[in-house]
C-alpha positions as CSV (number, residue, x, y, z in Angstrom):
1,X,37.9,5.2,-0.5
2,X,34.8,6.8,1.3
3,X,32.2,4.9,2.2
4,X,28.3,5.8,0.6
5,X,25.5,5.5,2.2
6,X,22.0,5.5,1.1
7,X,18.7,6.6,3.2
8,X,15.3,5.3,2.7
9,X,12.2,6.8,3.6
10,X,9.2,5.0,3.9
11,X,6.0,7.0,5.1
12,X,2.7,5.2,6.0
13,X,-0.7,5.5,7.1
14,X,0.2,6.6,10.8
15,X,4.3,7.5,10.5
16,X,7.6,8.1,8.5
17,X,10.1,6.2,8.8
18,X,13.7,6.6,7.5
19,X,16.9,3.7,7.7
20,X,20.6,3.8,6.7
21,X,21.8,1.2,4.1
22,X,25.1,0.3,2.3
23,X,25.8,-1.1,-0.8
24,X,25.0,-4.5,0.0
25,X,21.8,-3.7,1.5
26,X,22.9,-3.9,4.9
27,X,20.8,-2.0,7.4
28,X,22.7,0.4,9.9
29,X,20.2,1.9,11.7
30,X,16.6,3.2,11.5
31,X,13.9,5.7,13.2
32,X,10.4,6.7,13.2
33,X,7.9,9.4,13.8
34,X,4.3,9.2,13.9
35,X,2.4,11.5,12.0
36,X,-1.3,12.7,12.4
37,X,-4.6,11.5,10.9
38,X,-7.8,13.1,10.8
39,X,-11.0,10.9,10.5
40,X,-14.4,13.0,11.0
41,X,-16.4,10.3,9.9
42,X,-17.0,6.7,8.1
43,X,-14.1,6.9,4.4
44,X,-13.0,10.3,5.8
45,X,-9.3,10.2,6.5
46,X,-6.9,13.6,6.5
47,X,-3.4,14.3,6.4
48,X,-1.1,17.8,6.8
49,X,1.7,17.5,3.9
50,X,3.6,20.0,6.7
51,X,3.2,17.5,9.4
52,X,4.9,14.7,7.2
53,X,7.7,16.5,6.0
54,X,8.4,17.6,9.6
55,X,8.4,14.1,10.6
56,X,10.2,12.8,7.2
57,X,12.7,15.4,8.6
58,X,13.2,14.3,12.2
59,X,13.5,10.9,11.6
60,X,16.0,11.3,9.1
61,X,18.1,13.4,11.5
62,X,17.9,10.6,14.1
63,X,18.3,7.4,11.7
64,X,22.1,9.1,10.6
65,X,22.6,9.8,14.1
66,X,22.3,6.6,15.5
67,X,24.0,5.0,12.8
68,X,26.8,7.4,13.2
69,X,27.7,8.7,10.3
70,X,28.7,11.7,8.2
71,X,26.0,13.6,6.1
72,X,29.0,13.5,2.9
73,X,28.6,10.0,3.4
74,X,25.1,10.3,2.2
75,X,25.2,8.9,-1.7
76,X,21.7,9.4,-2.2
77,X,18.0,9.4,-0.7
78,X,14.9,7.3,-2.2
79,X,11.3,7.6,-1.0
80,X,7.9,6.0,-0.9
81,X,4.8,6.9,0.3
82,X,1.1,6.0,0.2
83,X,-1.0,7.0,-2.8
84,X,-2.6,10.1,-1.1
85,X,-3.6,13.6,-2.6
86,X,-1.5,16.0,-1.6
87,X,-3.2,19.7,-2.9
88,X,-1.3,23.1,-2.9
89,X,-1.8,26.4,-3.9
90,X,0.4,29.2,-4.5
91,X,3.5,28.9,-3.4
92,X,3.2,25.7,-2.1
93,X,0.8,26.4,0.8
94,X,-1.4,23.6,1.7
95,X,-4.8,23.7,0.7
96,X,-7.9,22.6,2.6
97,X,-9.8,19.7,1.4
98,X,-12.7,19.5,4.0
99,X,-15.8,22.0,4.5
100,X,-13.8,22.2,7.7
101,X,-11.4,25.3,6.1
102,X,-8.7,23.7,8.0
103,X,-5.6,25.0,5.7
104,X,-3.5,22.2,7.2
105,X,-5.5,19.3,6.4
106,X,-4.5,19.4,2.8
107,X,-4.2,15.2,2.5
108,X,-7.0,12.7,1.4
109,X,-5.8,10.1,2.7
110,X,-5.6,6.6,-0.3
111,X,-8.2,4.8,2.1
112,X,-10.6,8.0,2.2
113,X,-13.7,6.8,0.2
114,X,-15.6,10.1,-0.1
115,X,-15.7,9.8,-3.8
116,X,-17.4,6.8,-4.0
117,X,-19.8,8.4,-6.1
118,X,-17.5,9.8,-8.1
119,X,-16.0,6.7,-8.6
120,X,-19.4,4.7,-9.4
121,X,-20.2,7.7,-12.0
122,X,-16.6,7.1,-13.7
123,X,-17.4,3.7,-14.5
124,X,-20.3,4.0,-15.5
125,X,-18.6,5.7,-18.7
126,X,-16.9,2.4,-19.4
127,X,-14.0,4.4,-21.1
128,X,-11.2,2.9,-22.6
129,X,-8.5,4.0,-19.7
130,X,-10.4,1.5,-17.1
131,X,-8.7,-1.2,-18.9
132,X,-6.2,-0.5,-17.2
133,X,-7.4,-0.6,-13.8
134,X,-8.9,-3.7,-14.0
135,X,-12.0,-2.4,-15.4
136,X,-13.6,-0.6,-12.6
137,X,-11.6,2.9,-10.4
138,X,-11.8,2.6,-7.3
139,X,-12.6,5.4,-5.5
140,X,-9.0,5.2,-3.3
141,X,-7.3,6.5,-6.7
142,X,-7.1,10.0,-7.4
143,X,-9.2,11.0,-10.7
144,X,-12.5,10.3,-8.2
145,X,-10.8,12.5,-5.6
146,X,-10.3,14.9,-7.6
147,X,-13.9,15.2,-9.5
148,X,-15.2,15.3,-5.6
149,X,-13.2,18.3,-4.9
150,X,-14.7,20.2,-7.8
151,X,-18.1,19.0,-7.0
152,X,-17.7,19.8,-3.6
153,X,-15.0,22.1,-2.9
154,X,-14.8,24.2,-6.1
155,X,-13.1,27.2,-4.7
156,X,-10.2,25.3,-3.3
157,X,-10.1,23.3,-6.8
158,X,-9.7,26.2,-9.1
159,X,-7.4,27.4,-6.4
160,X,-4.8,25.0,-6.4
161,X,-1.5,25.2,-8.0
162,X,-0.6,21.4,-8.0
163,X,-2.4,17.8,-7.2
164,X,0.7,15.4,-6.4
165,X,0.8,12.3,-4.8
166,X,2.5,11.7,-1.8
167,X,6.0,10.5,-3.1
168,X,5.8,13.0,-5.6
169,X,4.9,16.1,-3.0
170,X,7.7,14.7,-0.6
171,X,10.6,14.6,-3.6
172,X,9.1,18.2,-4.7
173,X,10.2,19.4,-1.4
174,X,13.0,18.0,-1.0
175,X,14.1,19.4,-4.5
176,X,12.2,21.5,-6.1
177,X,11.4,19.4,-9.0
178,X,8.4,19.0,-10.4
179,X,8.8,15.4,-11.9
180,X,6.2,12.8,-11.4
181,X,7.3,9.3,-10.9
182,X,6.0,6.5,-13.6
183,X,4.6,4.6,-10.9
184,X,2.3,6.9,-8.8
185,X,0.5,8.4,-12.6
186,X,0.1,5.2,-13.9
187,X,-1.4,3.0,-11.0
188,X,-3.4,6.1,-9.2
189,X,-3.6,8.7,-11.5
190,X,-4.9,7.0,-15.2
191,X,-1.5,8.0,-16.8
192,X,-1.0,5.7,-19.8
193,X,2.5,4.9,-19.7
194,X,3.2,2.3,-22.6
195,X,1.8,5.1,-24.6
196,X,3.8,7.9,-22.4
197,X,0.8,10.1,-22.5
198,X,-2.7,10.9,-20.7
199,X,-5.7,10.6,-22.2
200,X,-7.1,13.7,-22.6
201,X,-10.7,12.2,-23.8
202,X,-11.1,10.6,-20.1
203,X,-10.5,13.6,-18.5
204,X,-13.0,15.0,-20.7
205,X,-15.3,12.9,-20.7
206,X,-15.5,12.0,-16.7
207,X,-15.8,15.8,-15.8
208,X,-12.4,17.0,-15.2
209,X,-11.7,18.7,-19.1
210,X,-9.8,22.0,-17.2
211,X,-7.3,19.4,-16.5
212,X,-6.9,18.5,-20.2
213,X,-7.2,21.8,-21.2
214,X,-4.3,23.4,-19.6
215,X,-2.0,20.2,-20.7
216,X,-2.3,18.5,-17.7
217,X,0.4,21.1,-15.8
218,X,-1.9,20.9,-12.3
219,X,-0.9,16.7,-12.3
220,X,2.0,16.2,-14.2
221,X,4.0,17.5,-17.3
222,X,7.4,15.1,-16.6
223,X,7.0,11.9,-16.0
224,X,10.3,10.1,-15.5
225,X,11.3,6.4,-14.1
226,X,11.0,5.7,-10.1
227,X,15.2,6.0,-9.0
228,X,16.5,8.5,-11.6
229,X,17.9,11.4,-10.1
230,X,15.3,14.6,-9.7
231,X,16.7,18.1,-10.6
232,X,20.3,19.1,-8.7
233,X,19.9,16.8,-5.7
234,X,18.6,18.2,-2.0
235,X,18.0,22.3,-2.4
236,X,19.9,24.4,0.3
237,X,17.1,24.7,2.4
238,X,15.7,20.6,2.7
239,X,18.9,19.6,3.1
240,X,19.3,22.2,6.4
241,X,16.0,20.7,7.6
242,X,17.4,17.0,7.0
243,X,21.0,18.1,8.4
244,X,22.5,16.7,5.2
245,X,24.7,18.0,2.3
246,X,23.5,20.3,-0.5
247,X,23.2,18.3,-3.5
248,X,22.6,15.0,-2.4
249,X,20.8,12.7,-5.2
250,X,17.0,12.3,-4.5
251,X,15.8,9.5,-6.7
252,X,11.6,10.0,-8.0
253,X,9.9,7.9,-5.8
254,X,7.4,4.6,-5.5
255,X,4.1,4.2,-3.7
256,X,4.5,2.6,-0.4
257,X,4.0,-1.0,-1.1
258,X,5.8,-0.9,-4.5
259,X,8.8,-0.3,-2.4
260,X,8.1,-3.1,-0.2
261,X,8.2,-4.8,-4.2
262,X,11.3,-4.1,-5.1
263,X,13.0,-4.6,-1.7
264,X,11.7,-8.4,-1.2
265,X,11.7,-9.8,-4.8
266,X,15.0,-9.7,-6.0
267,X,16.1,-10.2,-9.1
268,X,13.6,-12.9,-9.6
269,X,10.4,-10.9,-10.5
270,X,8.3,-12.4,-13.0
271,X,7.0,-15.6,-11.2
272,X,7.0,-13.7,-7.9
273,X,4.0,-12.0,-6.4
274,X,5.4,-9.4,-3.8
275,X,2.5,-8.9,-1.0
276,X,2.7,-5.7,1.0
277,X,0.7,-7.1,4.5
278,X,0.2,-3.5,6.6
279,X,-2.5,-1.3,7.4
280,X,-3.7,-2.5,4.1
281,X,-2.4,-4.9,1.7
282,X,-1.3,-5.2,-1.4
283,X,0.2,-7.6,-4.6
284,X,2.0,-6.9,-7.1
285,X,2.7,-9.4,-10.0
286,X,4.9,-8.4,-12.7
287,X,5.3,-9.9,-16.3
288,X,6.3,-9.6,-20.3
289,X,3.7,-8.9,-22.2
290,X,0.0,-6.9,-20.7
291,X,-2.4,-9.0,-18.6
292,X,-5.6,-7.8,-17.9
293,X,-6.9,-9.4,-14.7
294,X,-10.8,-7.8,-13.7
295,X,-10.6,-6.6,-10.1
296,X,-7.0,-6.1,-10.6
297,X,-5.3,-2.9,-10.9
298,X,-3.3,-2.5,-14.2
299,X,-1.5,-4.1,-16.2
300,X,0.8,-1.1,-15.7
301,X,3.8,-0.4,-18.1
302,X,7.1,0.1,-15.8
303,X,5.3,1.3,-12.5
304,X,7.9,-1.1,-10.4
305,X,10.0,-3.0,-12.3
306,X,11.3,-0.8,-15.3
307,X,10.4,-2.6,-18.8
308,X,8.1,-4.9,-17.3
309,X,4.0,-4.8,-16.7
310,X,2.7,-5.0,-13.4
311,X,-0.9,-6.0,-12.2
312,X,-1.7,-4.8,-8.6
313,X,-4.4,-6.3,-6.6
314,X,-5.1,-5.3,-2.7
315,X,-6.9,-5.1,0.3
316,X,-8.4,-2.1,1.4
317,X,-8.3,-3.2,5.1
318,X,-5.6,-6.3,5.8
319,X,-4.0,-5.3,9.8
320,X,-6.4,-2.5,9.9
321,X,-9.3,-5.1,9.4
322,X,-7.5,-8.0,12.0
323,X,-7.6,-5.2,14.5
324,X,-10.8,-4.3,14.0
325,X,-12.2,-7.6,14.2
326,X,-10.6,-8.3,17.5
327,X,-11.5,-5.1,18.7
328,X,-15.1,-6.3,18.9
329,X,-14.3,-8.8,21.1
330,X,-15.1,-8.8,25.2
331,X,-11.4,-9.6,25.8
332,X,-10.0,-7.1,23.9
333,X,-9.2,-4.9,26.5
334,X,-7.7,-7.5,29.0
335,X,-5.7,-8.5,25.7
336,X,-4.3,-4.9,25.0
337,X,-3.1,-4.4,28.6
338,X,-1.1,-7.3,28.6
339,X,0.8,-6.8,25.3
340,X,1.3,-3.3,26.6
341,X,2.9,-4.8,29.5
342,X,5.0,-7.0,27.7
343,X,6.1,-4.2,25.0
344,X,4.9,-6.1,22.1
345,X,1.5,-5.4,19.5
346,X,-1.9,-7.0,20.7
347,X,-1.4,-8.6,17.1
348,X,2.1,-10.3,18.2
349,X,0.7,-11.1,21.6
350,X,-2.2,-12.9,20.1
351,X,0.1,-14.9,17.8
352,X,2.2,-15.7,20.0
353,X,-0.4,-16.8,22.2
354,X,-2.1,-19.6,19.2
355,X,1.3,-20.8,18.7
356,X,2.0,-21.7,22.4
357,X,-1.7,-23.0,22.6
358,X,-1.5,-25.5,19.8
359,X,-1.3,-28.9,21.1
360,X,0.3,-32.1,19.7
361,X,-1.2,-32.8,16.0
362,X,-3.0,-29.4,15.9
363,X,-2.1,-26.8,13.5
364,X,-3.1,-23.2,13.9
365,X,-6.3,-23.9,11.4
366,X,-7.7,-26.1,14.0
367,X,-7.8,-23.2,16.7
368,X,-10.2,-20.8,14.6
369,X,-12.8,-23.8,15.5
370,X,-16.4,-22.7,13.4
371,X,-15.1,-19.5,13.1
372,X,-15.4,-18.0,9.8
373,X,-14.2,-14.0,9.2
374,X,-15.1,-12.2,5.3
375,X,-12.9,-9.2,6.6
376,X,-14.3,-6.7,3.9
377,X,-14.8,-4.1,6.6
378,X,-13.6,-1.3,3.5
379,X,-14.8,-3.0,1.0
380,X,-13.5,-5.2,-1.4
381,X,-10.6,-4.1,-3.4
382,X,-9.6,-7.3,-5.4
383,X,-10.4,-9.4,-7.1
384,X,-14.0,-7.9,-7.0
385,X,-13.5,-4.5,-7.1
386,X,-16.4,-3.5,-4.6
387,X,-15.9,-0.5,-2.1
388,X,-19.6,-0.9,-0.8
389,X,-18.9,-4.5,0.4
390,X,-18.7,-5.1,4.3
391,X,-17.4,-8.0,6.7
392,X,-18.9,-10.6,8.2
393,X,-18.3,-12.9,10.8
394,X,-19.8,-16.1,11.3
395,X,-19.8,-18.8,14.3
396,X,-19.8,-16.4,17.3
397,X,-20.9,-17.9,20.6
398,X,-21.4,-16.2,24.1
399,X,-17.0,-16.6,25.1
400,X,-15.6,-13.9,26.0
401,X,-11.9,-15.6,27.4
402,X,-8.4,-14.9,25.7
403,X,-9.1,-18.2,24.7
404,X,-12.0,-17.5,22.3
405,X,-10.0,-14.0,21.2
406,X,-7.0,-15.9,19.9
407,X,-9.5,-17.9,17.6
408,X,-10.9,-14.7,16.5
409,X,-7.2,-13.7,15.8
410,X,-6.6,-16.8,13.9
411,X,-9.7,-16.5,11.8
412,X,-9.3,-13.0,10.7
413,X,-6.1,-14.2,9.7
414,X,-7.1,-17.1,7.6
415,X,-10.0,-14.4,6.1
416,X,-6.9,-12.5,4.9
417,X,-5.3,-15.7,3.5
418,X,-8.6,-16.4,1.8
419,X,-8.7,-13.1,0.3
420,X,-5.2,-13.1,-1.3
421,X,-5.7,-17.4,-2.1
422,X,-8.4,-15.2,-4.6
423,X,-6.3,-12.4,-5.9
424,X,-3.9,-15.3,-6.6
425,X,-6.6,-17.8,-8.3
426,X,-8.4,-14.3,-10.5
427,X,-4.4,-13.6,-11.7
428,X,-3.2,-17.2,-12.9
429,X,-6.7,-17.9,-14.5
430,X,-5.8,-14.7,-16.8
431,X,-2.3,-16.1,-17.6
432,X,-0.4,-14.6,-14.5
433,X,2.8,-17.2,-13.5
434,X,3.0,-17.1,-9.7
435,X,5.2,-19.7,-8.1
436,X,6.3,-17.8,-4.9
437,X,4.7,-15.0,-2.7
438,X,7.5,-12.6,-1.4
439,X,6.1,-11.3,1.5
440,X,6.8,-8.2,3.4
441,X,5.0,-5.3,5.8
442,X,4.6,-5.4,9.4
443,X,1.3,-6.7,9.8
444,X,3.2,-10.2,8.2
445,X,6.3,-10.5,10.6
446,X,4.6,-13.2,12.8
447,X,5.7,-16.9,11.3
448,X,2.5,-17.9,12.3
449,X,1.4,-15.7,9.9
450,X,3.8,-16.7,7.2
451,X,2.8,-20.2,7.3
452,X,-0.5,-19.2,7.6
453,X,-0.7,-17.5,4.2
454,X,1.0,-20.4,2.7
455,X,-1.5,-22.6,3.8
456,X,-4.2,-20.9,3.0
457,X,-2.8,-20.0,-0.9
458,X,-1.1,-23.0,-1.7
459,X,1.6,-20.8,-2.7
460,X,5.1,-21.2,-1.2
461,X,6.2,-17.7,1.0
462,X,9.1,-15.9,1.0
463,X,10.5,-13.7,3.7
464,X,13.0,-11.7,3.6
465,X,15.7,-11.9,5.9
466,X,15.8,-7.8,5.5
467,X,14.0,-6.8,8.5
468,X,13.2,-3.9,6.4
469,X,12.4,-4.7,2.8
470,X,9.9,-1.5,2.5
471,X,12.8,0.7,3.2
472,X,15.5,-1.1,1.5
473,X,13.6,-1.0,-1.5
474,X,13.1,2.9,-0.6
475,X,17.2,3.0,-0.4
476,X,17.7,1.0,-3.8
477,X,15.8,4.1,-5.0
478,X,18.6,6.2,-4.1
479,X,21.3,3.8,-4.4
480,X,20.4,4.5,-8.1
481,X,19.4,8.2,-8.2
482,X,23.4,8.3,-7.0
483,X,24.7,6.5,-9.9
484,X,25.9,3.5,-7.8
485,X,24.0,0.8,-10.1
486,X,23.4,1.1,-13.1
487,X,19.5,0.9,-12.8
488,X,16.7,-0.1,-10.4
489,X,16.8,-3.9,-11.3
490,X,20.6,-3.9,-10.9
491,X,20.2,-2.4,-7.4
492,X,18.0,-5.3,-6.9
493,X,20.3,-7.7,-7.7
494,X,22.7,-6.4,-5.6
495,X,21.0,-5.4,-2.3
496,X,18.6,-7.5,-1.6
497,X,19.2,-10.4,0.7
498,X,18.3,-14.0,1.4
499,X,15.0,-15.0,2.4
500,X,13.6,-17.9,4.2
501,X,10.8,-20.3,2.5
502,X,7.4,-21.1,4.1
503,X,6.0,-23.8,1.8
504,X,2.6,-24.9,2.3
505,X,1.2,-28.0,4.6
506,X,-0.1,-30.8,2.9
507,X,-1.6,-32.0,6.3
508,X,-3.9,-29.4,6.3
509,X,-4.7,-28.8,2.7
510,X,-7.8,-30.2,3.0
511,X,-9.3,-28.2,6.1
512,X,-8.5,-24.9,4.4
513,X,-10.1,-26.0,1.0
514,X,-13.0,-27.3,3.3
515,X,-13.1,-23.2,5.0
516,X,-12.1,-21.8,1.2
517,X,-15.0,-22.9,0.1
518,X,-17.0,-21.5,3.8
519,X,-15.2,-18.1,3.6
520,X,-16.5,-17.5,-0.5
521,X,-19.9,-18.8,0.6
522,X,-20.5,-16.4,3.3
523,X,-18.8,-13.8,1.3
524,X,-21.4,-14.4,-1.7
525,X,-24.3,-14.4,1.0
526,X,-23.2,-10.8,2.5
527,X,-23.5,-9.6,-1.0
528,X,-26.5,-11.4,-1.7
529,X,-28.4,-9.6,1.7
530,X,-26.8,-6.2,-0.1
531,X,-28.8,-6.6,-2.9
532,X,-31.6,-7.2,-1.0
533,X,-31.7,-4.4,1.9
534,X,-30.6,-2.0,-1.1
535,X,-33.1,-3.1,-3.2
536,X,-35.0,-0.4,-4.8
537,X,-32.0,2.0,-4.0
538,X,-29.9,3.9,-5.9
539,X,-26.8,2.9,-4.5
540,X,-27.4,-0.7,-4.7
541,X,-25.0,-2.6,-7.3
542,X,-25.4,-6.0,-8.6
543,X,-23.5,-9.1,-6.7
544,X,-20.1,-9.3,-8.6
């Protein structure tokens, strides 16, 4: 009997990545391209929908060649991507979404805030269809994107032939179909999918009635379940770009971190919280019956797990903001050459460097010292749903060793702990059963970091064994677009591996309740010095 293989590709903020599974969920090989971004200014980030695709392309070609094997091997494909606007016009040519003219640049980018005014004016209307996004858009979605590009950009609006999200543009081209997966409508686009329908009224209503008009053909007329199998497989001419056979199943994709989901929790996925820990970061909790969490994203019918409702919370900035916040520092430089000379990430080299500098009875806690980090630098996804929020750091002296670095590491960290110990707290106070956080992302692969986010929720971690759980989950995708299960939550069952356990310290449970209860102080005091520098202005907002 022939072997089947199954390719998942996973593209992120700054690459595409593609890896080779079997049925078991065994990984056979993997590679990567980068892919370009265009920032012009503060929440302005671009993308090329051609660039991508060339890159999903090439590192498709080189993930089957390393592992090997033959392109009839190839069962089926499955892909995710981040929750950007992709806009084309005729044809299928990219479409400009800058004053720039720049036909290439046809992405915003999911962490592009430009329609942050958009956003504010949306809920403002307090319609109906923000239940369902835990009462307040955010401006990262795409109904807000899209009211800015006919406020702004008119002529390329009422020029374009289709709005898609990333997932949905990448499966379009590799098929042809027109499908829109359950999960990118329903968490980014407003769809109401335990009514299977969108609500023409909030289209109406927010500005965007042509949409509603024309029956919603510019953003989606087939909706269909994330994994079934889109129109007759690869067309002739993807598959030549991908060197693989005509016909090949293509499952409708997932967002990025819903992937990342499916490929770390198992079958076990009600009392489980997945947490996607990358650029960003996100959670995703699934359960029965609708829960409706404020700050939260959802409760979304079917937009991971099929049949079941899902509430996604995040952070806007989660590795992007640790980065940053060690960027600022004197030593960052001295820091950055010497991971580059030892091959690894400053962020690896700067773990690695607090766990060899903790000393007999000192955890990793004790090294951040009276460092404090709120590390809001975009804003404030969840639980408080506020883009205009901003970090803070508190405790700086006048150091400037490694020394003092790796406790500005550590604290950032812990700031990102802090964060999701709230996401966690805002979900089980609405009725949300989390027992275990099943984590996954690169920004998390540290197990400093994984005990670290115990510690700091409370909440027992799980890590996959799967060096890859983003693109497994990508693969299980097309493991069922290819008929080999029988549906997504059987492909879960099947591929996904054992994990190992981080539970959390009760040595140190009082010291991070002790710099809980610092971290939510200072964050109420940045917005408390919001309110008051705003003050009088129209963009100031309330403390949440």
């Amino acid at each position: 009997m022939q072997p089947c293989y199954f390719i998942g590709i996973d593209v992120g903020t700054g690459s595409a990545r593609a890896g080779l599974f079997d049925a078991s969920g065994a990984l056979l090989a993997t590679a990567k391209r980068d892919i370009a971004l265009w920032q012009d200014g503060p929440g302005i980030a671009e993308q090329s929908s051609d660039d991508i695709w060339g890159s999903v392309c090439a590192a498709v070609r080189e993930a089957v060649a390393n592992a090997g094997v033959a392109p009839e091997t190839i069962a089926g494909i499955g892909i995710d991507a981040t929750c950007s606007l992709v806009v084309l016009g005729d044809g299928g040519r990219p479409l400009a979404v800058g004053p720039h003219g720049d036909d290439r640049r046809n992405i915003i980018v999911w962490m592009d805030h430009r329609a942050t005014d958009q956003a504010r004016r949306i809920n403002a209307t307090g319609h109906k269809v923000l239940d369902y996004v835990g009462g307040t858009i955010s401006p990262e979605m795409e109904t807000p994107k899209l009211l800015w590009l006919k406020e702004e950009l008119p002529q390329a609006y009422r020029g374009a032939w289709q709005f898609l999200d990333l997932a949905d543009f990448l499966t379009w081209r590799a098929t042809g179909s027109l499908a829109r997966s359950i999960c990118t409508v329903t968490c980014k686009w407003t769809y109401l999918a335990h009514e299977s329908r969108w609500d023409a009224g909030y289209f109406r209503q927010i500005g965007l009635s042509d949409l509603a008009d024309h029956d919603f053909d510019r953003v989606g007329t087939e909706i269909v379940p994330a994994g079934q199998a889109l129109g007759a497989g690869l067309t002739q001419a993807a598959a030549a770009e991908l060197d693989l056979r005509p016909g090949t199943a293509v499952g409708a994709g997932l967002i990025d971190a819903h992937a990342g989901g499916i490929g770390s929790v198992g079958a076990v996925a009600r009392s489980t919280m997945a947490y996607v820990l990358g650029t960003s970061a996100c959670t995703m909790a699934s359960s029965t019956e609708p829960i409706f969490i404020p700050g939260v994203w959802g409760p979304y019918f079917s937009a991971m797990v099929p049949g079941l409702w899902l509430n996604e919370g995040g952070q806007s900035s989660a590795g992007a903001a640790i980065e940053q916040a060690i960027a600022l520092h004197p030593a960052a430089s001295e820091a950055r050459a010497l991971a580059q000379s030892r091959g690894i990430s400053l962020p690896d080299l700067l773990a690695g460097m607090a766990a060899d500098r903790m000393k007999p009875g000192q955890t990793a806690v004790d090294i951040a010292g009276a460092l404090i980090v709120v590390p809001d630098f975009l804003g404030n996804r969840s639980p408080f749903a506020d883009p205009e929020a901003r970090a803070l750091i508190a405790g700086l002296g006048m150091e400037r060793d490694l020394d003092s670095l790796v406790a500005l590491y550590v604290a950032a960290l812990l700031g990102i702990g802090y964060g999701l110990r709230q996401i966690v707290e805002a979900s089980r106070a609405r009725g949300a059963s989390i027992e275990t956080i099943a984590l996954s992302g690169g920004a998390g692969r540290h197990a400093l970091v994984q005990q670290l986010l115990a510690d700091c929720t409370g909440v027992a971690v799980s890590v996959s064994r799967q060096s890859e759980p983003v693109l497994l989950g990508a693969a299980m995708l097309g493991a069922t677009a290819a008929g080999k299960f029988a549906d997504l939550p059987s492909a879960m069952a099947a591929m996904t591996g054992k994990a190992d356990i981080f539970r959390p310290s009760d040595e140190t449970a009082t010291a991070h309740q002790r710099r809980f209860e610092a971290f939510a102080t200072l964050q109420q005091t940045a917005r408390s010095l919001r309110n008051i520098t705003t003050r009088g202005d129209q963009h100031g907002r309330p403390a949440a």
